[in-house]
N, C-alpha and C positions, 0 to 999 in steps of 0.2 A: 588421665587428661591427654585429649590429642595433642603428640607431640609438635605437630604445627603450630598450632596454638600458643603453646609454648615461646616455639621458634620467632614466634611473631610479636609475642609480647618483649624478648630479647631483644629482637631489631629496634623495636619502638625507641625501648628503653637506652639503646645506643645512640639512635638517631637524637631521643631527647637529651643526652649527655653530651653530645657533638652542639647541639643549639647553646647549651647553658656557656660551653666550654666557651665556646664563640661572642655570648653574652658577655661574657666576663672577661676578653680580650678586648671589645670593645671598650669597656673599661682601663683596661691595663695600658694597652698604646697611648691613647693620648694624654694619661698620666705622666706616665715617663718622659717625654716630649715634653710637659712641662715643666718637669722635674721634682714633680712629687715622689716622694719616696713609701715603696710598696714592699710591705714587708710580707706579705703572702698573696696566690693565686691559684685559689681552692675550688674544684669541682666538685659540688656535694657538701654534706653533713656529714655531721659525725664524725668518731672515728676515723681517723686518718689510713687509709690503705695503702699508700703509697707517696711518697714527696722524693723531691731532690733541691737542694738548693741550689740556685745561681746568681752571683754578686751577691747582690742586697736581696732576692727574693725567693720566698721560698714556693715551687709551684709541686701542688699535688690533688689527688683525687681519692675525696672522702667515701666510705659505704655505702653510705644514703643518697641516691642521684636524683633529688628534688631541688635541687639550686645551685645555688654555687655562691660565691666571693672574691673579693680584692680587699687586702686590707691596706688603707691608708695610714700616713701618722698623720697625726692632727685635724682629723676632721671637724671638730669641735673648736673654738676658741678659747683662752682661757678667760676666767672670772674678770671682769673688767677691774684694773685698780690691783692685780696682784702682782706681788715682787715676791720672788723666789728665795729672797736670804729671810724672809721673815715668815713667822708663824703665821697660819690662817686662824682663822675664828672660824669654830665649827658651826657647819651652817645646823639649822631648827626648823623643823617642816616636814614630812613626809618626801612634800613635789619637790621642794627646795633640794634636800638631800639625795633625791635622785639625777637633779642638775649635776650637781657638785662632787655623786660619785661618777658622772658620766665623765663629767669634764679629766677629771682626775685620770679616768682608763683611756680620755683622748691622748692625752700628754704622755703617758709610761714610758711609748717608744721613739720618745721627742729625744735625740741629741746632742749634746754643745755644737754647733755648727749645722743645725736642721732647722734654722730659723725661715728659711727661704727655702725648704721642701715641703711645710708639711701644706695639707689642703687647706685650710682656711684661711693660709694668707695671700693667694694666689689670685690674680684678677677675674674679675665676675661671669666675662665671656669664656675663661678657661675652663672654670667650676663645672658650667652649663655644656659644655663640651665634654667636658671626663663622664659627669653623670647623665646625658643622653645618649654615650655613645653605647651602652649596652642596648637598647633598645632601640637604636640604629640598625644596630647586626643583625637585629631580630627583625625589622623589613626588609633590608639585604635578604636575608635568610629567605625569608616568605617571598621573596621575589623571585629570585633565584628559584624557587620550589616549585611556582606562579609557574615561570619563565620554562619548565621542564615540563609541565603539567600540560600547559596549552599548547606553546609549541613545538615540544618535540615529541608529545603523547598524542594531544587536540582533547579538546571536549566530549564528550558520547553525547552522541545526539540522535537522531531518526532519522536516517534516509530509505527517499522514495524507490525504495529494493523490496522486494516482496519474499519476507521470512516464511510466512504461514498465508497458504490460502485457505480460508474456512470455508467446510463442506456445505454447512445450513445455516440457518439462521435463525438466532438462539434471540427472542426476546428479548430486550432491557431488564424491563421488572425479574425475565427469571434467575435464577442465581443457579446457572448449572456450566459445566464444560464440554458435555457429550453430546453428540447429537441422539432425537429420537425419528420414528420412522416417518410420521406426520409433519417432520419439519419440514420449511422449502428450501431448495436448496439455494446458496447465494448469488449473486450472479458475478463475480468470479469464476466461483466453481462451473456454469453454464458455459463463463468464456474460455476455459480455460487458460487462465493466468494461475502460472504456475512461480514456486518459491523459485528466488535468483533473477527474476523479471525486473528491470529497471524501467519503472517509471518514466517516460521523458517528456511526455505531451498529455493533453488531455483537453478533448473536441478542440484540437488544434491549438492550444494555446502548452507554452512553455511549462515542465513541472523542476521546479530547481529542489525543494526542499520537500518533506513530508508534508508539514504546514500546510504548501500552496495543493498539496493532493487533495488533503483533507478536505480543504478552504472548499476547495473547484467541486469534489464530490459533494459535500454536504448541499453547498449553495445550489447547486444545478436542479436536484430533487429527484425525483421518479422519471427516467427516461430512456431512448437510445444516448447512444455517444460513441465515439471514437477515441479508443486506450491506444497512445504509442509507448510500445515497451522496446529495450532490445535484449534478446533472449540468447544467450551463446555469441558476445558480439555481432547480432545480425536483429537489425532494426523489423519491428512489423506492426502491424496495426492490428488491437482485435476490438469486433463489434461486443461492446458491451450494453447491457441493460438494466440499468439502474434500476431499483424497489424504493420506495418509500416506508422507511422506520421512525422507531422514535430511539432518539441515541440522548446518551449524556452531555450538558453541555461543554464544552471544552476550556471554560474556562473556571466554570462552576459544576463538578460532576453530582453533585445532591440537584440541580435543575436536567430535566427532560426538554429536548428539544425535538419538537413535532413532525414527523412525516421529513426527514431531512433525506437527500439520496444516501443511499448506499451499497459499496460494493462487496466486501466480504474479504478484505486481505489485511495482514499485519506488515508494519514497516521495519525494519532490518536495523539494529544499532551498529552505528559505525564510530568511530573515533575523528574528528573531524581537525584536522592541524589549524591552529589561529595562529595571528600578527603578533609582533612584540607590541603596537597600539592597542589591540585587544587584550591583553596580559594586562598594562595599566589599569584598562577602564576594569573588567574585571575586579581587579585587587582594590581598588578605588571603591567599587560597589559592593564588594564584601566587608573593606575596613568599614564605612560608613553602617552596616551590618552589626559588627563587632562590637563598635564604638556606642550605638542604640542598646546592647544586648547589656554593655558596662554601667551607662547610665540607669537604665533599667535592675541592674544586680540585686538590689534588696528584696526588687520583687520575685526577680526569679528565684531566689536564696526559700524565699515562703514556698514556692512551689518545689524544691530539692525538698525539703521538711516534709511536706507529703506526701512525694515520692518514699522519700525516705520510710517514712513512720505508718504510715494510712494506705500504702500500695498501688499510690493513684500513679497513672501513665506519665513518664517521662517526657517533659517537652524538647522535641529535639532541636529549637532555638535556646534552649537553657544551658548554662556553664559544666563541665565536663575538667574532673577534677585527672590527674597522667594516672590514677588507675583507671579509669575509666574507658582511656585512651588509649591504656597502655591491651586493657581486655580487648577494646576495636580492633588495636593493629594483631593481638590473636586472632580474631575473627577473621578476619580479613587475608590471613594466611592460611587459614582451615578452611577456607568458603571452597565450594565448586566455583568461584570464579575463574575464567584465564586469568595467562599470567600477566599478561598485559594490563587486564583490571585490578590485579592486586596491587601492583605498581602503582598503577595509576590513585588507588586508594590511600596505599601508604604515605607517598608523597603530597596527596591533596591533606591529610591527615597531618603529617609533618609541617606545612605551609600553612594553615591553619594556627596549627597551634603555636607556632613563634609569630604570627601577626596579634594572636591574642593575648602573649604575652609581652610583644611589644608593647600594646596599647594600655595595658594591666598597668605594667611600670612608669606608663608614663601620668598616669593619675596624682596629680597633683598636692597627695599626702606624704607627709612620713610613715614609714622608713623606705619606702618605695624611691624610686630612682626620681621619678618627677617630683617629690617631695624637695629633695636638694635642686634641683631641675629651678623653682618654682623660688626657692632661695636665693639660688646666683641670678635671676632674674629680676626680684627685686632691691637687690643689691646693687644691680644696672642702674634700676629705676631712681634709687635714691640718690645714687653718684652722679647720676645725669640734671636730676632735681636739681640737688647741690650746685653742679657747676654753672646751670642756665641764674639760678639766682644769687650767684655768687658767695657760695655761703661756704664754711670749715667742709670739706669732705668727710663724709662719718666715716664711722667704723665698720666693721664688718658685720653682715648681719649673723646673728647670733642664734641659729634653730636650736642651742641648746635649752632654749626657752620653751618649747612647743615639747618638748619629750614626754610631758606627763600624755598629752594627748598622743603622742606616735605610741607609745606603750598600750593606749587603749584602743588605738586602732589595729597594732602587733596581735593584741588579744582579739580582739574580734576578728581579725584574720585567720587567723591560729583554729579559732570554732567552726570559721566558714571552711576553710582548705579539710578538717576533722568529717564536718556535714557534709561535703561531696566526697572523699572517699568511704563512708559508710555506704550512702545513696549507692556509689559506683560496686559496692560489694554487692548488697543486697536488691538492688532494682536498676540495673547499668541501661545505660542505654544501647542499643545492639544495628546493627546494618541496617534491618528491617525497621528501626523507629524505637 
């Protein structure tokens, strides 16, 4: 194996234990703050690699770096109607019985004098504050990554600089790279416009982007024209002569677009610096992206299965399990890329995936973070009910009800997270698509 590769799948794997860690501090701060009491702050599964304890908590990082933890007391409520000096009646049920062993492992690390730390007795805006703020940090995070990406990196895009001037001019329909002796040659090549030429006019009108090159040549057709470039810092004009081809269309390259002008040069990628306003919209138009991609899951899920099983092509809008991600960011450090796009790939790669895992957790189930999210919410809803129509304030709401269903959704979790790391073993998805 190239040891880069390697190298790259290490960094991935650090960078994604830096997001978790950070997920789960989100978590920790404003627990504390309200005084819940945190008896662990674990990076990872598994086997414990490493811990120290401090005060009340104990923080460490487990072997397996696919998650992480906080653990609360009292997340659970107890049995409604239970007093502590009396025996319980053993609960009968399957579902019932896994209430009641839950309930039982909320309380373990419940204290004489931890009446007022643990989580579920704590008011409803704080609940919803402790359990969003891990997936707070994960837009922080994606921002911050945004925020590196665009502007202090910029976007790669096409500027009107001239990489390659091609010698002749190779048909559409053929599917070749060389030229042969019968070709004609392009008219570039005739004006000589040569690679490093900056684009800046074109038959007198202003060229600011690749786009308006294109736009101006295609539209123009078959003709004379006047090209301003400037070549070695020094501005000049050359007489060019436009041909009529038939090119792809540019927005649909499977449609041919007839007899359009053209000249015979490639444009230059440059890395373009954006706005901190542009970073928002941006992120904005990717979450909305992400958010389509989640609601969508089931079906993408049928298509990971065929990838998986049947060999069919990976769609590269479909979910991308951290091996899968973790093989990109080797790729990505073994590419011929500069280093400047490796970076740039890592970080868009990183920023990505903690917006996607913001949005994961904030899904509106158990055991997911917007699960409890979606509890202290209606918890609001009912105390607010309450007071508008002057009625007893309830109780707390009580998700130890809903467990049978988080366990079924835990399990089919558990299958999907199984089904994209096989996909990601045996048919990944790669740079190229």
């Amino acid at each position: 194996m190239n040891w880069l590769y390697l190298v790259g799948i290490i960094i991935f794997l650090v960078g994604l234990m830096f997001s978790i860690a950070l997920h789960e501090l989100g978590h920790l701060v404003p627990a504390k703050i309200f005084g819940v009491r945190v008896t662990q702050y674990m990076v990872g599964f598994g086997s414990t690699a490493w811990s120290r304890r401090k005060g009340e908590t104990e923080y460490g990082i487990k072997w397996i770096p696919f998650g992480g933890y906080i653990r609360m007391i009292g997340m659970l409520p107890p049995r409604p109607g239970d007093d502590p000096t009396k025996m319980r009646s053993t609960a009968t049920g399957p579902f019932q019985g896994l209430i009641e062993s839950a309930r039982d492992a909320a309380q373990e690390e419940v204290r004489p004098g931890d009446d007022d730390r643990v989580f579920y007795r704590k008011k409803w805006w704080q609940k919803v504050i402790i359990m969003s703020g891990g997936p707070a940090m994960n837009f922080v995070l994606a921002f911050v990554f945004f925020s590196i990406l665009l502007v202090g990196i910029g976007l790669p895009t096409w500027a009107p600089i001239v990489s390659q001037t091609n010698e002749c001019v190779i048909p559409a329909a053929e599917q070749r790279e060389t030229c042969k002796a019968t070709d004609e040659r392009t008219p570039a090549a005739k004006a000589d416009v040569r690679p490093g030429d900056h684009i800046v006019t074109f038959d007198g009108r202003k060229v600011a982007t690749w786009d308006d090159a294109t736009e101006m040549i295609r539209s123009h057709g078959p003709g004379p024209v006047k090209l301003g470039i400037v070549r070695d810092d020094k501005p000049m004009t050359l007489d060019v002569t436009l041909i009529p081809q038939d090119r792809p269309n540019l927005d649909d390259p499977t449609k041919i677009d007839k007899n359009v002008g053209f000249l015979g040069v490639l444009p230059t990628e440059v890395m373009e610096q954006q706005s901190m306003g542009q970073v928002v919209g941006y992120m904005g138009e990717l979450t909305a992206r992400v958010a389509g991609s989640l609601v969508n899951l089931p079906e993408k899920m049928v298509g990971i299965w065929h990838a998986a099983f049947s060999g069919e092509e990976r769609d590269p809008e479909g979910p991308v399990g951290v091996v899968g991600a973790g093989r990109m960011g080797g790729e990505i450090l073994a590419s011929d890329l500069s280093e400047v796009k490796k970076i740039w790939f890592f970080v868009n790669l990183l920023a990505g995936f903690n917006l996607a895992i913001g949005l994961f957790n904030l899904i509106p189930l158990l055991p997911l973070d917007g699960g409890h999210v979606a509890g202290g919410l209606w918890e609001g809803i009912k105390r607010a009910f309450a007071r508008i129509t002057r009625r007893p304030e309830p109780g707390y709401v009580d998700i130890a009800k809903v467990l049978p269903l988080t366990y079924a959704i835990a399990f089919v979790m558990m299958i999907m997270a199984g089904l994209l790391v096989y996909a990601d073993l045996v048919n990944p998805l790669t740079l190229t698509g």
